[in-house]
C-alpha atoms as an extended CHARMM CRD file, in Angstrom:
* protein
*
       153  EXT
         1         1  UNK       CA            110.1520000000       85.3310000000      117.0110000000  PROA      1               0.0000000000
         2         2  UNK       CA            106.9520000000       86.8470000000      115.6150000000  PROA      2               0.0000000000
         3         3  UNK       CA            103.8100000000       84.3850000000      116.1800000000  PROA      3               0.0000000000
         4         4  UNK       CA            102.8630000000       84.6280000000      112.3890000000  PROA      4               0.0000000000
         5         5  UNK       CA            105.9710000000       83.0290000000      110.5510000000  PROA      5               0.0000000000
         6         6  UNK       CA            106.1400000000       84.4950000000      106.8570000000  PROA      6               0.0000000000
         7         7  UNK       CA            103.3120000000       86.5590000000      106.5150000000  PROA      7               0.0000000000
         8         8  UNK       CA            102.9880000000       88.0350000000      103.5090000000  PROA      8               0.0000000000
         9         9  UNK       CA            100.0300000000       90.6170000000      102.2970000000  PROA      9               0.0000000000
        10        10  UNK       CA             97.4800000000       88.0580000000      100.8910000000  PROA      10              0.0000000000
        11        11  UNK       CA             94.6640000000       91.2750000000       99.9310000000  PROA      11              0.0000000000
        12        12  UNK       CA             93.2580000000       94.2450000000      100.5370000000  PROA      12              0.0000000000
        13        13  UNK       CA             89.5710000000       94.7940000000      100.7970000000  PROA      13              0.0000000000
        14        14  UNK       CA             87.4990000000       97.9590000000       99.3310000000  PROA      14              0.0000000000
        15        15  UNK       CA             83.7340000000       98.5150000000      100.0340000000  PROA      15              0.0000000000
        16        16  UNK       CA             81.7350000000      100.1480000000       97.5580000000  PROA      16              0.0000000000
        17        17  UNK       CA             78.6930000000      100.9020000000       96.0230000000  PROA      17              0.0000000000
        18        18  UNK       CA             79.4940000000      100.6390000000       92.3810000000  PROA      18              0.0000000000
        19        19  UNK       CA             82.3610000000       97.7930000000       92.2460000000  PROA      19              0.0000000000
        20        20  UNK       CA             81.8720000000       97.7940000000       88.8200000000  PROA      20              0.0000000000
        21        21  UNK       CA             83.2910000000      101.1730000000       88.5000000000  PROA      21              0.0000000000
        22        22  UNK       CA             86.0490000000      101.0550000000       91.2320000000  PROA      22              0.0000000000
        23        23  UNK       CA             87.3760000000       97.8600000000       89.2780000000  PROA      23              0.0000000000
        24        24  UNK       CA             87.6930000000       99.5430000000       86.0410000000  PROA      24              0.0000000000
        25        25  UNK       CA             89.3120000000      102.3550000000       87.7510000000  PROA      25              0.0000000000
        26        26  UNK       CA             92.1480000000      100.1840000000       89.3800000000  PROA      26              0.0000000000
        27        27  UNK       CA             92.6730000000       97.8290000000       85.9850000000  PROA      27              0.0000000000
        28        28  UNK       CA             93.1630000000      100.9300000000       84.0690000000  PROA      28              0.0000000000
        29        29  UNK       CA             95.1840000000      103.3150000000       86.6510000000  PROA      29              0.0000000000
        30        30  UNK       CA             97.5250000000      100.4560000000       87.8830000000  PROA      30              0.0000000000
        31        31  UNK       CA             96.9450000000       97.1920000000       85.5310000000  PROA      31              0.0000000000
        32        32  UNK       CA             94.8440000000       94.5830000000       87.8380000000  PROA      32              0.0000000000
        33        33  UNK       CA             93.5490000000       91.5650000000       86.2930000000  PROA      33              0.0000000000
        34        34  UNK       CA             90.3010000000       90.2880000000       87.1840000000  PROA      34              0.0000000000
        35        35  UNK       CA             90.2740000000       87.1930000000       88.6990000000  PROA      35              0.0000000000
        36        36  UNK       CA             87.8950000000       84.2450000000       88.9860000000  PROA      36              0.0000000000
        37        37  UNK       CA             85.8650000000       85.0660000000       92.1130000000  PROA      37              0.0000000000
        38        38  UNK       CA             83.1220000000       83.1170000000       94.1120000000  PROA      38              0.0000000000
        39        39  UNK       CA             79.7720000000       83.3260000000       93.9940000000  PROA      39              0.0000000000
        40        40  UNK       CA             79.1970000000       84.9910000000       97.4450000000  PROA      40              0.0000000000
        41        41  UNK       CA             75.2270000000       85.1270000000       96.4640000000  PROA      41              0.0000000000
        42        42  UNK       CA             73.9190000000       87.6810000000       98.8210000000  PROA      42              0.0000000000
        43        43  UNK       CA             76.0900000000       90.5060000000       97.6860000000  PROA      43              0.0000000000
        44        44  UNK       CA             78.3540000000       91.2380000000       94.7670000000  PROA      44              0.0000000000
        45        45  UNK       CA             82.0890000000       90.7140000000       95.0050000000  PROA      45              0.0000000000
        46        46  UNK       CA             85.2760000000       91.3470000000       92.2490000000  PROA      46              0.0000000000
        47        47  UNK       CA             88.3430000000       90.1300000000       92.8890000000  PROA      47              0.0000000000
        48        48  UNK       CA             91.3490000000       91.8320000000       91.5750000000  PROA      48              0.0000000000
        49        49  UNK       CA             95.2440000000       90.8950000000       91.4350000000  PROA      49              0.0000000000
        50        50  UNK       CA             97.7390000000       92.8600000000       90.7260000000  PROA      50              0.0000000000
        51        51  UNK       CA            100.6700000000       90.2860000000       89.3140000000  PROA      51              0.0000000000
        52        52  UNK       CA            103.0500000000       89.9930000000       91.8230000000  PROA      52              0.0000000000
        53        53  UNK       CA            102.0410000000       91.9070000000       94.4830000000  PROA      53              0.0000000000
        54        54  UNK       CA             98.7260000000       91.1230000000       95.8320000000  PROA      54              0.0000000000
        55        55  UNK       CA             94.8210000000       90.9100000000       95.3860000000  PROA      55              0.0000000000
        56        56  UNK       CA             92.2490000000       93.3580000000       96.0840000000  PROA      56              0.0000000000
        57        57  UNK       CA             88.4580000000       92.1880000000       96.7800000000  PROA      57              0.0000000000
        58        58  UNK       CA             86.0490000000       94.6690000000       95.7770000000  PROA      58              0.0000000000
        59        59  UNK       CA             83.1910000000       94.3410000000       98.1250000000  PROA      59              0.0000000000
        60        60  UNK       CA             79.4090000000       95.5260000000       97.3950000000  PROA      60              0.0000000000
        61        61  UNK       CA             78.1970000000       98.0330000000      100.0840000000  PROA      61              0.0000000000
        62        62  UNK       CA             75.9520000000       96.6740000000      102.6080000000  PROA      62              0.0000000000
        63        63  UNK       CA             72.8480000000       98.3020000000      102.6510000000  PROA      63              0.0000000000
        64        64  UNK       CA             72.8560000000       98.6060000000      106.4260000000  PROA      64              0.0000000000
        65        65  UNK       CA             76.2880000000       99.0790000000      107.6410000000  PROA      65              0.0000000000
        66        66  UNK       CA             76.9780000000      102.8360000000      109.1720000000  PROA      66              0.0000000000
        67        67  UNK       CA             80.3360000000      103.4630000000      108.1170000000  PROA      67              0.0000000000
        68        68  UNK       CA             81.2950000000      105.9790000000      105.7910000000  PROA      68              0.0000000000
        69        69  UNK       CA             82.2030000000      104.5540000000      102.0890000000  PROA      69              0.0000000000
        70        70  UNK       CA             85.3200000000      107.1570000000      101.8970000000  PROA      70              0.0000000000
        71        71  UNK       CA             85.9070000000      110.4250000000      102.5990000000  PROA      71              0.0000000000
        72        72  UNK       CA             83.9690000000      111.2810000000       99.6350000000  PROA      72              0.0000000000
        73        73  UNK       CA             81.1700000000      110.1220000000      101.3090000000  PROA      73              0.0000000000
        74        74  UNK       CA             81.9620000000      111.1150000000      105.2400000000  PROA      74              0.0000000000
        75        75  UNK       CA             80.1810000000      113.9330000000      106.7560000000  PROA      75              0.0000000000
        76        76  UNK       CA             83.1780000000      115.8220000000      107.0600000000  PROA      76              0.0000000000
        77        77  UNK       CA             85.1650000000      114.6680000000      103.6680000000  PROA      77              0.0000000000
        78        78  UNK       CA             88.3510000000      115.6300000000      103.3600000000  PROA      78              0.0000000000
        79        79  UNK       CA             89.4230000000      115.1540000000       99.5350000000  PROA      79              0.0000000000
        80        80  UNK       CA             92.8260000000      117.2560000000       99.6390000000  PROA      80              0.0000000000
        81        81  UNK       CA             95.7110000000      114.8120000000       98.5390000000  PROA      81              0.0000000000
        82        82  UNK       CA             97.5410000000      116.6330000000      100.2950000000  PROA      82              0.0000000000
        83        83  UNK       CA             96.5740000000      115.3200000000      103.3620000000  PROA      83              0.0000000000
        84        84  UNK       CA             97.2460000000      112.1400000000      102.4900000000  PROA      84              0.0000000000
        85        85  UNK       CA            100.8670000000      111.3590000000      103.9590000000  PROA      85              0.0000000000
        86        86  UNK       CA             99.7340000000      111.6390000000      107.3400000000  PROA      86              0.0000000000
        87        87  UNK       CA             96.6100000000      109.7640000000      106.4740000000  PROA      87              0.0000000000
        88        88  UNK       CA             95.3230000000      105.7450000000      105.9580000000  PROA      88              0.0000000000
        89        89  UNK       CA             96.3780000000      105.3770000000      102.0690000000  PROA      89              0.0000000000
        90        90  UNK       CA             97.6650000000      102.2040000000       99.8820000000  PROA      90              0.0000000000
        91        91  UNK       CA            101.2470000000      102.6430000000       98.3630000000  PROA      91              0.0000000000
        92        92  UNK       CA            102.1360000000      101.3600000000       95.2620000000  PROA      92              0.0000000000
        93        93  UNK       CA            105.6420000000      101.7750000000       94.0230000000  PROA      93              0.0000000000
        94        94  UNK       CA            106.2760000000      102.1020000000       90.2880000000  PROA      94              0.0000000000
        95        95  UNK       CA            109.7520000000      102.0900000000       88.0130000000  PROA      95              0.0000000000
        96        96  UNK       CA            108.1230000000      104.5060000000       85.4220000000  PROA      96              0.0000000000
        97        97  UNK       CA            107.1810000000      107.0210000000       88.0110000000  PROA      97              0.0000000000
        98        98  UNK       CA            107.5940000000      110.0540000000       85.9770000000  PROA      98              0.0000000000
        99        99  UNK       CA            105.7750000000      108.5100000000       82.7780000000  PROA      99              0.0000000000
       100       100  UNK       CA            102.7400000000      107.7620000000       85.0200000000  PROA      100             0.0000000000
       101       101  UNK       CA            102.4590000000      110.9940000000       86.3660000000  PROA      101             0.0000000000
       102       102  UNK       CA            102.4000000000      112.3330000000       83.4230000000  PROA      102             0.0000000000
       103       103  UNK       CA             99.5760000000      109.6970000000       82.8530000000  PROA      103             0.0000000000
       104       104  UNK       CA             97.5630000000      110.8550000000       85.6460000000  PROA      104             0.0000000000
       105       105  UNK       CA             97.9730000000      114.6300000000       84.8700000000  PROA      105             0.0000000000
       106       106  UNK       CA             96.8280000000      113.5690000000       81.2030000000  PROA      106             0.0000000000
       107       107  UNK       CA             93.7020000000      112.0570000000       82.6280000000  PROA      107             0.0000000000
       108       108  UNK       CA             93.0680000000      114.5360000000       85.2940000000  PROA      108             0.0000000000
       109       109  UNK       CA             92.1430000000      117.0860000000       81.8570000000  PROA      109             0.0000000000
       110       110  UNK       CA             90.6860000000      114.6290000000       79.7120000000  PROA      110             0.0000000000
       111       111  UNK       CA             86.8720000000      114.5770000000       79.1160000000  PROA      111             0.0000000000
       112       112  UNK       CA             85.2510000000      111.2370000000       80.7350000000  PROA      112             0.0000000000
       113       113  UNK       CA             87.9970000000      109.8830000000       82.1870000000  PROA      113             0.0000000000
       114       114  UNK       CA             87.6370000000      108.0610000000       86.1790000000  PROA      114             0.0000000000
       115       115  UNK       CA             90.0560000000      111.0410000000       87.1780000000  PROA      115             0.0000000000
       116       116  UNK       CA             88.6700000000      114.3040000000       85.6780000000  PROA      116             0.0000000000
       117       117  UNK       CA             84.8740000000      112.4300000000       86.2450000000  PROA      117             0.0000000000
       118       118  UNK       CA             85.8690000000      113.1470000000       89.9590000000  PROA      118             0.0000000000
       119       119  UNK       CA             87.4210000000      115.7120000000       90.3570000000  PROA      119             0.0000000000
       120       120  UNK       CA             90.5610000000      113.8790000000       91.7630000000  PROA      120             0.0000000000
       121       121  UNK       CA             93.6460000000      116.0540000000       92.0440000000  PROA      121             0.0000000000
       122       122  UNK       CA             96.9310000000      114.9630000000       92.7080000000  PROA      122             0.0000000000
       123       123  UNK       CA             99.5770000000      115.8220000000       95.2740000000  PROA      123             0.0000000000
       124       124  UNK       CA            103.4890000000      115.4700000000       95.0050000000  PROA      124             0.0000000000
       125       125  UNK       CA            106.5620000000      115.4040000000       97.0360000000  PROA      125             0.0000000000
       126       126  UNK       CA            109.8460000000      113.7870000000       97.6720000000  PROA      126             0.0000000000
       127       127  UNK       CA            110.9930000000      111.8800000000      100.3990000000  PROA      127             0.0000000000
       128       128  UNK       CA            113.0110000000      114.3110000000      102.3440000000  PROA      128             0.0000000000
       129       129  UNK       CA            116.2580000000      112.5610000000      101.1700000000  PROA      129             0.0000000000
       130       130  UNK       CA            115.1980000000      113.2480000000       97.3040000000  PROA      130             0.0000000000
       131       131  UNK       CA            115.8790000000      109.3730000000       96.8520000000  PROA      131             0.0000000000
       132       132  UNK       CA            112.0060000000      108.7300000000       96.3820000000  PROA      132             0.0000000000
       133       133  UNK       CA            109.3680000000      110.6460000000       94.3510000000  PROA      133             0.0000000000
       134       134  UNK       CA            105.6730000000      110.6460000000       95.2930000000  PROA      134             0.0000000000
       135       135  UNK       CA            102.3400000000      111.3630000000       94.0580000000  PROA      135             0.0000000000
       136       136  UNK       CA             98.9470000000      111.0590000000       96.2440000000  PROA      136             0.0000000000
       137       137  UNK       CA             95.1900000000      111.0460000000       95.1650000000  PROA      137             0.0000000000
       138       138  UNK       CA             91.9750000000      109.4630000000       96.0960000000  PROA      138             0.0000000000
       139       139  UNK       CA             90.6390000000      106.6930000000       93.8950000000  PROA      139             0.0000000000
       140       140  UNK       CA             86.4040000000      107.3010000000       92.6640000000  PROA      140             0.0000000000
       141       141  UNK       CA             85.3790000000      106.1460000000       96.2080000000  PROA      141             0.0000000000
       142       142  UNK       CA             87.7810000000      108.6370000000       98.3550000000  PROA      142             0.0000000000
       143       143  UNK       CA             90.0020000000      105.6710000000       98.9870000000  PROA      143             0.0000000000
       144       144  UNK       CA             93.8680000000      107.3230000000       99.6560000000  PROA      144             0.0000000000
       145       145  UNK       CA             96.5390000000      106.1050000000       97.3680000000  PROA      145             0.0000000000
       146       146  UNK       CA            100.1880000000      106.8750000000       97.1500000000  PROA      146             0.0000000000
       147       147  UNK       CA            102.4070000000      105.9860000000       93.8260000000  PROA      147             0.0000000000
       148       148  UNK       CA            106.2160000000      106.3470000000       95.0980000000  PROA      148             0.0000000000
       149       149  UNK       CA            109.1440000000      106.1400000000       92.2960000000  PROA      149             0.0000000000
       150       150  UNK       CA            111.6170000000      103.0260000000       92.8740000000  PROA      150             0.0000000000
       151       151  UNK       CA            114.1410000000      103.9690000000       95.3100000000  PROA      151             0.0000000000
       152       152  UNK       CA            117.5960000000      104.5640000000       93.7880000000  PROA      152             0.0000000000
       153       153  UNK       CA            119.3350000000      102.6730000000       96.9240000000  PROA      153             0.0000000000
């Protein structure tokens, strides 16, 4: 028996310089709400939740850490999706998967948008058994995401 009894994914966090635009990004690509979050004082925070599923805390950038923000912003970035099934990425799973591509691809050409802005290309595949569709891309901050159809099963 497991030493954590029915753990559940509570949140995911993100660090970035511009929260701001990283939560706009994630309400309008995948419907968060923005929740009520603490006053943390000494650096800004948003708190996301995505009905349902989970949260995601939006963390501003310490000034001093080391790390690289994303790939975007590593000294080596890589920013091909399609490296992304082999690499760290958040999957969300989606019963309109087709309509939201479509979305994405729509948004990818439009003037302003948080994809074309970027320059944030998509990738897409199947699961090798055809049963599950999938699309990969980076969010603003080089952040890997996955959006996989329902499976039929």
């Amino acid at each position: 028996m497991p030493e954590a009894q029915g753990a559940t994914l509570n949140h995911i966090s993100r660090e970035s310089l511009d929260i701001r635009r990283l939560a706009d990004f994630y309400k309008e690509i995948f419907g968060f709400e923005e929740i009520e979050t603490p006053d943390f004082g000494e650096f800004k925070v948003i708190w996301l939740n995505l009905p349902g599923a989970f949260a995601l805390h939006l963390i501003e950038r310490s000034p001093v850490t080391k790390l690289p923000e994303g790939p975007y912003s590593a000294t080596s970035p890589v920013a091909d999706a399609s490296h992304l099934p082999r690499g760290h990425h958040i999957c969300f799973s989606v019963t309109n998967f087709d309509s939201f591509v479509r979305t994405l691809q729509n948004l990818e050409m439009k003037k302003n948008s948080v994809m074309q802005e970027k320059g944030i290309q998509t990738f897409q595949r199947s699961l090798p058994n055809g049963k599950v569709k999938q699309i990969f891309f980076f969010d603003p901050d080089g952040n890997g995401l996955e959006v996989a159809s329902k499976s039929n099963e």
